[in-house]
C-alpha positions in Angstrom: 4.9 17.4 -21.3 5.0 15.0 -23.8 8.4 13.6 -22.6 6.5 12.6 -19.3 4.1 11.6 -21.3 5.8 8.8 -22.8 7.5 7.8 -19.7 4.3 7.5 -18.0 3.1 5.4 -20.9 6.0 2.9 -21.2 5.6 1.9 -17.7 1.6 2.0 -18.0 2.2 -0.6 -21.0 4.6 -2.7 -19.4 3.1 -3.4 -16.5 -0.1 -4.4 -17.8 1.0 -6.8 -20.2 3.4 -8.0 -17.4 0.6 -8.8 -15.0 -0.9 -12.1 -17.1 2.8 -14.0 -17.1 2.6 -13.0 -13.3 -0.2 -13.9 -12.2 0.6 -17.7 -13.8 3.9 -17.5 -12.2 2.2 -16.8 -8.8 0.4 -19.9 -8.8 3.0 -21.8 -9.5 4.9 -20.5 -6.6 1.5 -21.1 -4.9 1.8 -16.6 -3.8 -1.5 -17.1 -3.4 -4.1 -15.0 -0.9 -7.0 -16.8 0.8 -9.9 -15.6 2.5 -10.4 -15.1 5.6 -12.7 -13.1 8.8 -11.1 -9.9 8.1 -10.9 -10.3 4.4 -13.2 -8.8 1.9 -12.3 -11.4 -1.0 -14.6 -14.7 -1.3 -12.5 -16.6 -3.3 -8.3 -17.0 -3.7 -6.4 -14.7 -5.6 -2.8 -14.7 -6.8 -0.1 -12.1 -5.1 2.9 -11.2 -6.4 1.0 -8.3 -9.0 4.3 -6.2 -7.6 6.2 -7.1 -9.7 4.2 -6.2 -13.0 4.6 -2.7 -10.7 8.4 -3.1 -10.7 8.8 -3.9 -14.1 6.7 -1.5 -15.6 8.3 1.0 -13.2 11.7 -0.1 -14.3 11.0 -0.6 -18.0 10.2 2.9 -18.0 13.4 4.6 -16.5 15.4 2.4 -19.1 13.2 3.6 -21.7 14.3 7.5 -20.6 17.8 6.3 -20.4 17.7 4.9 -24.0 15.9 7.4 -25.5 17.7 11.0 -24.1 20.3 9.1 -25.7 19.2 9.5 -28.8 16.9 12.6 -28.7 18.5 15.0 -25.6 16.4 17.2 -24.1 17.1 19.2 -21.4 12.7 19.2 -20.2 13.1 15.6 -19.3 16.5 14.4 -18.5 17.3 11.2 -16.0 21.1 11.5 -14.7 22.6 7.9 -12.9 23.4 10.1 -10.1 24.4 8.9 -6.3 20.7 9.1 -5.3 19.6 7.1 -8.6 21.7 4.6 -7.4 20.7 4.5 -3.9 17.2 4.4 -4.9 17.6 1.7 -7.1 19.8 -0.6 -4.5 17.6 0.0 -1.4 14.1 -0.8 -3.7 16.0 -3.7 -4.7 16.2 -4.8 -0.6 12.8 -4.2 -0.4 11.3 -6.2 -3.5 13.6 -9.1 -2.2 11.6 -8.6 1.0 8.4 -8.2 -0.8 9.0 -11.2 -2.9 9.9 -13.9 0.2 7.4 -12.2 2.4 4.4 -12.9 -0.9 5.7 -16.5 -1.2 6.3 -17.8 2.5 5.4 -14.5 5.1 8.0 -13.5 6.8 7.7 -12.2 10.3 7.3 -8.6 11.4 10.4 -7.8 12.7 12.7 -9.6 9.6 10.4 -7.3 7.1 10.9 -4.3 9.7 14.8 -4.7 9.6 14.6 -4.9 5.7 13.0 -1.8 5.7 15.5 0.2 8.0 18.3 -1.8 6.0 16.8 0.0 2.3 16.5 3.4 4.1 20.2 3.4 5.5 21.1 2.5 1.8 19.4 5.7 0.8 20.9 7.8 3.1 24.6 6.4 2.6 23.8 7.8 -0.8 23.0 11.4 0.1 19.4 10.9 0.4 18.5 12.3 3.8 17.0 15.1 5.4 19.1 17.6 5.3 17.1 20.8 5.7 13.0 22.0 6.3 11.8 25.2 5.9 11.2 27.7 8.8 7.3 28.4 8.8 8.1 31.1 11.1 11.3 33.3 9.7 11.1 32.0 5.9 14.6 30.1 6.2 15.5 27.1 6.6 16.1 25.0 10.0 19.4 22.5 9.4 18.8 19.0 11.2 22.3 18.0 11.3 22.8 14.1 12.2 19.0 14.2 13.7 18.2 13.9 9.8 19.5 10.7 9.1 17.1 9.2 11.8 14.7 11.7 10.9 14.8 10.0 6.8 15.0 6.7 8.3 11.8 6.5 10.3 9.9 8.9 7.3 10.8 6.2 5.1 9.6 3.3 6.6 6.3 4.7 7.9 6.2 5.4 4.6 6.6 2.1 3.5 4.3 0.7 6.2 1.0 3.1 5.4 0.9 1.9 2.1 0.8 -1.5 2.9 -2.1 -0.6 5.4 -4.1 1.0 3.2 -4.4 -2.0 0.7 -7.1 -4.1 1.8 -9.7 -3.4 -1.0 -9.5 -4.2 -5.0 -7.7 -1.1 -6.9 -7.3 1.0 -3.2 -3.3 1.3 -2.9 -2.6 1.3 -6.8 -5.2 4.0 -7.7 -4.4 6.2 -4.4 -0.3 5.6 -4.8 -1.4 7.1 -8.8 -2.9 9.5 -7.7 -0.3 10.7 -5.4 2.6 10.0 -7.6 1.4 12.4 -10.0 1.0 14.8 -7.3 4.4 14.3 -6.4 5.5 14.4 -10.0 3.8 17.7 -10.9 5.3 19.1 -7.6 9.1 18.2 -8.2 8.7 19.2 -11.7 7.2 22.5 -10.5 10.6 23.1 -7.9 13.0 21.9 -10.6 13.2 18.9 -9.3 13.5 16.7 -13.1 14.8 13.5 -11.8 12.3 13.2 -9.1 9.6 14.4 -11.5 10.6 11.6 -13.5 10.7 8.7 -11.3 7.3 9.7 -9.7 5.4 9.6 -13.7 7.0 6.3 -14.0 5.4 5.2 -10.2 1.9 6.7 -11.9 1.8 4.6 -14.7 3.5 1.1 -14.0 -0.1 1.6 -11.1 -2.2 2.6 -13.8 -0.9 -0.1 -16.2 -1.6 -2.7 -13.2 -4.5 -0.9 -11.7 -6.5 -2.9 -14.5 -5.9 -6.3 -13.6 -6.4 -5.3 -9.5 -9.8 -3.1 -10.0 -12.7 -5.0 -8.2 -13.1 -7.6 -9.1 -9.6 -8.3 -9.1 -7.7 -10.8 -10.8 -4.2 -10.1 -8.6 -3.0 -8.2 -5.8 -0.3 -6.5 -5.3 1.2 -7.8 -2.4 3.7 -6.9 0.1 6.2 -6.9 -3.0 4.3 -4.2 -4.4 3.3 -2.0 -1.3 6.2 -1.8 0.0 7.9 -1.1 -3.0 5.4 1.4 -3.8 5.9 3.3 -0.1 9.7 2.9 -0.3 9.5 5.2 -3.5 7.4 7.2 -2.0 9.8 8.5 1.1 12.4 8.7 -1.1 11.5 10.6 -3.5 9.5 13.1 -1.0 13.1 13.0 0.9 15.2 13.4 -2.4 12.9 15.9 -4.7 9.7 17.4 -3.0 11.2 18.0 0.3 14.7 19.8 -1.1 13.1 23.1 -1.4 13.4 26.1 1.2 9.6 26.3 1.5 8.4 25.5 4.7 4.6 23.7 2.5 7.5 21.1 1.1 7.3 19.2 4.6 3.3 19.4 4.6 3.0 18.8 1.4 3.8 15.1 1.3 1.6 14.7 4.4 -1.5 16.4 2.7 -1.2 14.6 -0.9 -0.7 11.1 1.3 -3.1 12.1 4.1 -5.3 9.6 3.7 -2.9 6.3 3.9 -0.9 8.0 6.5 -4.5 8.9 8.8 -5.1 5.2 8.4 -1.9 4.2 9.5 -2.2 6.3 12.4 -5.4 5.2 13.9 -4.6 1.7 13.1 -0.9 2.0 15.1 -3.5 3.9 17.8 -6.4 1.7 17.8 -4.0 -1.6 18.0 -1.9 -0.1 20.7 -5.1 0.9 23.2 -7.0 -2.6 22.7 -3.1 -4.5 23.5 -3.0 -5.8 20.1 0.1 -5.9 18.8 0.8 -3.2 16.1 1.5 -5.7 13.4 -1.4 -7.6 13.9 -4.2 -7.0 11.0 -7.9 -6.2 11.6 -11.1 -5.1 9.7 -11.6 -1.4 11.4 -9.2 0.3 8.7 -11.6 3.3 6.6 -12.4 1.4 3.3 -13.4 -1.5 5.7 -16.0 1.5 7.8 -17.2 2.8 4.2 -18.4 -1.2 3.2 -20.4 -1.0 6.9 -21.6 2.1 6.1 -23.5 0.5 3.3 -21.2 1.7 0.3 -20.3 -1.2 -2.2 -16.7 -2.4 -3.4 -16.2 -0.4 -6.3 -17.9 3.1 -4.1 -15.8 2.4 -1.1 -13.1 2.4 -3.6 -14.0 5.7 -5.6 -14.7 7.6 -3.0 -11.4 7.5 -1.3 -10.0 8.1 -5.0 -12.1 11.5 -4.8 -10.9 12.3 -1.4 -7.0 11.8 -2.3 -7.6 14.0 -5.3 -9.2 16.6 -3.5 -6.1 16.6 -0.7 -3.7 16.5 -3.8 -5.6 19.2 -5.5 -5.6 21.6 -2.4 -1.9 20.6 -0.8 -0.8 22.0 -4.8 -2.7 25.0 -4.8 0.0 25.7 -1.5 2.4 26.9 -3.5 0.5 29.9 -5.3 -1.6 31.3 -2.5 -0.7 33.8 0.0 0.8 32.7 3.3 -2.9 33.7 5.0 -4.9 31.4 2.7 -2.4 28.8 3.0 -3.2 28.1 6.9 -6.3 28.3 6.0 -6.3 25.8 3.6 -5.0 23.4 5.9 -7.6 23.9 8.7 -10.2 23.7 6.3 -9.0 20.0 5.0 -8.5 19.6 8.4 -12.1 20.3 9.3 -13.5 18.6 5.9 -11.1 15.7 6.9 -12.6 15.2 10.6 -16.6 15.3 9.0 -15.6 12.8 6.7 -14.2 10.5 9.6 -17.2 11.3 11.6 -19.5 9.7 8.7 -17.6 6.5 8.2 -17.0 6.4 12.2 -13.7 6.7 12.2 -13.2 8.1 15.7 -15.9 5.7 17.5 -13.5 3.8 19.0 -11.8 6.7 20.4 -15.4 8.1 21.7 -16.4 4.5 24.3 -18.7 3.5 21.1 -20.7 6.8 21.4 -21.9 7.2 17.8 -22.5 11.0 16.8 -24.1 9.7 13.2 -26.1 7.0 13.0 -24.2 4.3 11.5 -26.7 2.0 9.8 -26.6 -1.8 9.8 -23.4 -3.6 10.1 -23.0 -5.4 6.5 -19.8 -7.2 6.9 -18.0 -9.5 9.3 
């Protein structure tokens, strides 16, 4: 492990000493975010913290190039294979995407057809669903040309729920953390050493950053950042996690992310039925339900931290228990997973404003 080890800690290094030159360099290019009636920040802060995230994340793959170089090992080996390369060229559409959209907001649909743009480059490099596991006969069900369409749309929903979920200081870097190490400990567990690899060096360029964006945070991320962040995230759940004849690969991804991608779901939902369109922002995501239920910043903060950890924990503990625990591992996060949306009132808008707990004084606007 200590190969990983020192991956993880390159990029952690990297991109916090990154961060300070960034954050000057984002004034400058006035990448600056106000506040505003569905903002939780009182004063402006400087965007563009993605790229201390890119670099870090980058620094650390050329580190691992350099250094099985010198000192092979066959525990922690990065190949420049076809899907390295895909990765790397459809990331770089979406930072150039990221970048623009941090310095003069681009429109929905222009950052939408970047998206689909990076996820055809992944798949004209082999990275596509190919396969899932049968739940039902323990093989595998082929998707044919279906999974190109299917990779595309994983990918940028992918993309998209990360960039949903990062509305409070430290949310998205400390959940996409959390995750990636999920992710990381999963691939490395199915053989999977390239994936493993890429997904440490995801964990610690957030880390490295996750110090600068804590509340109260000096930087955000941006779109440069989120939607870097979700682009790695489909791919490598399409390229490592999901390349295994288990039917738990394809929930596994779901569970380990199912907070962001819950989110994103009632948000798309919620927009949809009140005629908004889906693109537009509001103030009814969960960590902006957990500061009306009373919980501060930093709580709102933790708390989803400790609920992502518990998903991870549970969707990894899949892959040792019997098939009969394993469904009913799922209904019980499922169950847990409803309570907890009960409590922040999640589902009130879905319920005509019928509360079922009682939701205390509204503390923000």
């Amino acid at each position: 492990m200590v190969d990983y080890l020192i991956i993880g800690l390159i990029a952690m290094v990297v991109s916090y000493l990154t961060t300070w030159p960034i954050k000057r360099l984002a004034l400058w290019v006035k990448a600056v975010d106000y506040p505003s009636e569905r903002k939780v920040h009182s004063r402006p802060i400087p965007r563009l913290g993605g790229l201390a995230i890119i670099i870090g994340f980058l620094a650390a793959l050329g580190g691992q190039f350099v250094y099985q170089k010198f000192y092979p090992s066959d525990i922690a080996r990065l190949s420049l294979s076809d899907e390295l390369i895909g990765l790397l060229l459809g990331a770089s559409i979406i930072i150039a995407i990221g970048i623009i959209d941090d310095i003069f907001e681009l429109s929905p649909l222009t950052k939408l057809l970047g998206q689909i743009a990076a996820a055809t480059v992944l798949v004209s490099f082999g990275i596509k669903m190919e396969f899932i596991g049968n739940p039902i006969s323990g093989g595998v069900i082929y998707l044919g040309g279906f999974g190109i369409v299917l990779t595309i749309i994983w990918v940028v929903a992918f993309i998209n729920v990360i960039n949903f979920i990062d509305g409070l200081d430290g949310l998205a870097a400390g959940v996409s953390a959390i995750a990636a190490l999920s992710f990381a400990y999963f691939a490395w567990e199915t053989g999977q050493i390239s994936t493993a690899i890429v997904a440490v060096a995801i964990a610690g360029s957030c880390l490295g950053f996750l110090r600068h964006n804590f509340h109260p945070a000096h930087i955000f991320m941006g779109d440069s950042g989120s939607m870097f962040l979700g682009f790695l995230f489909g791919a490598i759940t399409v390229d490592g996690v999901m390349k295994s004849i288990a039917a738990i690969a394809l929930l596994a991804p779901l569970i380990i992310m199912g907070i962001p991608i819950l989110d994103g779901v009632f948000a798309v939902f919620r927009r949809y039925r009140d005629g908004q369109p889906v693109t537009q922002a509001d103030n009814d995501h969960l960590h902006h339900r957990l500061l009306r239920r009373g919980f501060s910043h930093r709580q709102a903060v933790i708390i989803i931290y400790l609920w992502s950890i518990a998903l991870s924990a549970f969707s990894l503990t899949l892959r040792v228990n019997p098939s009969a625990y394993k469904y009913f591992i799922i209904m019980f996060l499922l169950f847990l997973s409803y309570i907890f949306g009960e409590y922040v009132g999640f589902f009130d808008r879905f319920n005509n404003g019928k509360h079922t707990f009682n939701r205390g004084k509204d503390k923000t606007k």
